[in-house]
N, C-alpha and C positions, 0 to 999 in steps of 0.2 A: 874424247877419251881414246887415249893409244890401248888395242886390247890385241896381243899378238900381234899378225901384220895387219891388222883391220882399225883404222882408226874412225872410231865409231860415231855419229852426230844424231843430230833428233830433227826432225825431215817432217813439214808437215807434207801429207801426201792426203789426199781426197778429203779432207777435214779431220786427219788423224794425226800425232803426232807421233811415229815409230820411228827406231832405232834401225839407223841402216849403217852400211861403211860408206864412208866418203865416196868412196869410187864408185859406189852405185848410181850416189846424188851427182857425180860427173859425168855416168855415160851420156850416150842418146838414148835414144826409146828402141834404135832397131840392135844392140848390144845388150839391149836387157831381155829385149826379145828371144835371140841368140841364144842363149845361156839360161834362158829359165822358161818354166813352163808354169805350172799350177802345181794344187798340194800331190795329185797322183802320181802315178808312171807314165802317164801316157796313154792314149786308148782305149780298150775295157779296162785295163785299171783303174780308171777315173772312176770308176762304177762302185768302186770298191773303196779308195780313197776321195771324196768329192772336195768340190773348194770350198764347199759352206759347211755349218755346223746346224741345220733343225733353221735353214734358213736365213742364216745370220755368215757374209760372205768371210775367207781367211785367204782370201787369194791373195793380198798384198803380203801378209807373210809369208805364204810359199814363194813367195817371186824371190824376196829379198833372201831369204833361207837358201832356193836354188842360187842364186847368185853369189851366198857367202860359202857354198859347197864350191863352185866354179872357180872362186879365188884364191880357198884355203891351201896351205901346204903342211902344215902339221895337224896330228889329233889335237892338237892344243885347240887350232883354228876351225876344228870340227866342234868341237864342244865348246865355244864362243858362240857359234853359229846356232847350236842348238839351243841357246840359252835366250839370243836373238830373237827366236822363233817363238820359244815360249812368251814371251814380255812380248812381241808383237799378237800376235795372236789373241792374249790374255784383253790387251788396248783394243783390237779389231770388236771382241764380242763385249767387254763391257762396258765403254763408253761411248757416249751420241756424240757424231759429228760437231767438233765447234765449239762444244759448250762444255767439253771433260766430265759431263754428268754421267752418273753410272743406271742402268734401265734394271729395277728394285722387282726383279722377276725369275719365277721360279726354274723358266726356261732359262734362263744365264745360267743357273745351278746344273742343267744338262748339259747346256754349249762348254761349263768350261771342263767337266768332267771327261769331254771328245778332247779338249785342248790335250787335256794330261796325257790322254789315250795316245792323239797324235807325236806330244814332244818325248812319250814312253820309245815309241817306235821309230822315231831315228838318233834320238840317243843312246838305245841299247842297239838296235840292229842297223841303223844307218850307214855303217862302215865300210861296205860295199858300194852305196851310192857315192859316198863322199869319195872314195878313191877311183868312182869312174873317171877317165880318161887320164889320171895321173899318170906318170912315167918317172922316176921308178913310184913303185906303190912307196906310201909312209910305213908299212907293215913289210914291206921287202928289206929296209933299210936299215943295217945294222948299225947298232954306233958302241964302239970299244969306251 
């Protein structure tokens, strides 16, 4: 599926099946490395944002989310990306490896309330991450 400049595919990765862009599923491993980190900022941040949710891991969707931040060029390709995160994320905590079963527990009803928490906070305030290292920023760029 063409969705802005992201053409989007269904990837099984560690026994999951999430939605990445194509050029994710093409790099190597040391380009993914490169350009993505986990769900935090980096360093004591991580403290504050972790990769798991009450023990249940979302690091493949931070990778893939940093990675469609890394690629995007318009807010369009930001708010793809964040929708990406969400539906990855949402597949991360509630189905079991392999089998598409979903785990009928009241902690899933916690983990995914962090989801929301998390896709709240880079959809509304994310806009600063997304335009790191841009050149010109998308918010700089006038168009008549």
């Amino acid at each position: 599926m063409q969705a802005s400049i992201f053409r989007l595919i269904q990837l099984d990765i560690e026994g999951w099946t999430l939605i990445v862009p194509e050029s994710y599923f093409l790099a190597s491993e040391e380009e993914i490395e490169e350009k993505t980190g986990g769900c935090g900022p980096g360093e004591i941040g991580d403290w504050f944002v972790p990769d798991t949710m009450y023990g249940e891991s979302v690091f493949l969707a931070c990778q893939i989310h940093d990675w469609m931040y890394s690629e995007g060029e318009s807010l369009e390709d930001k708010k793809i990306a964040d929708r990406v995160f969400l539906w990855n994320m949402t597949v991360l905590i509630q189905e079991t490896p392999g089998t598409g079963a979903t785990e009928d527990s009241m902690l899933d009803v916690v983990r995914l309330r962090r989801v929301m928490t998390y896709f709240s906070a880079v959809y509304y305030a994310g806009n600063d991450c997304f335009e790191k290292g841009k050149s010109p920023r998308s918010k700089d760029v006038v168009i008549d």
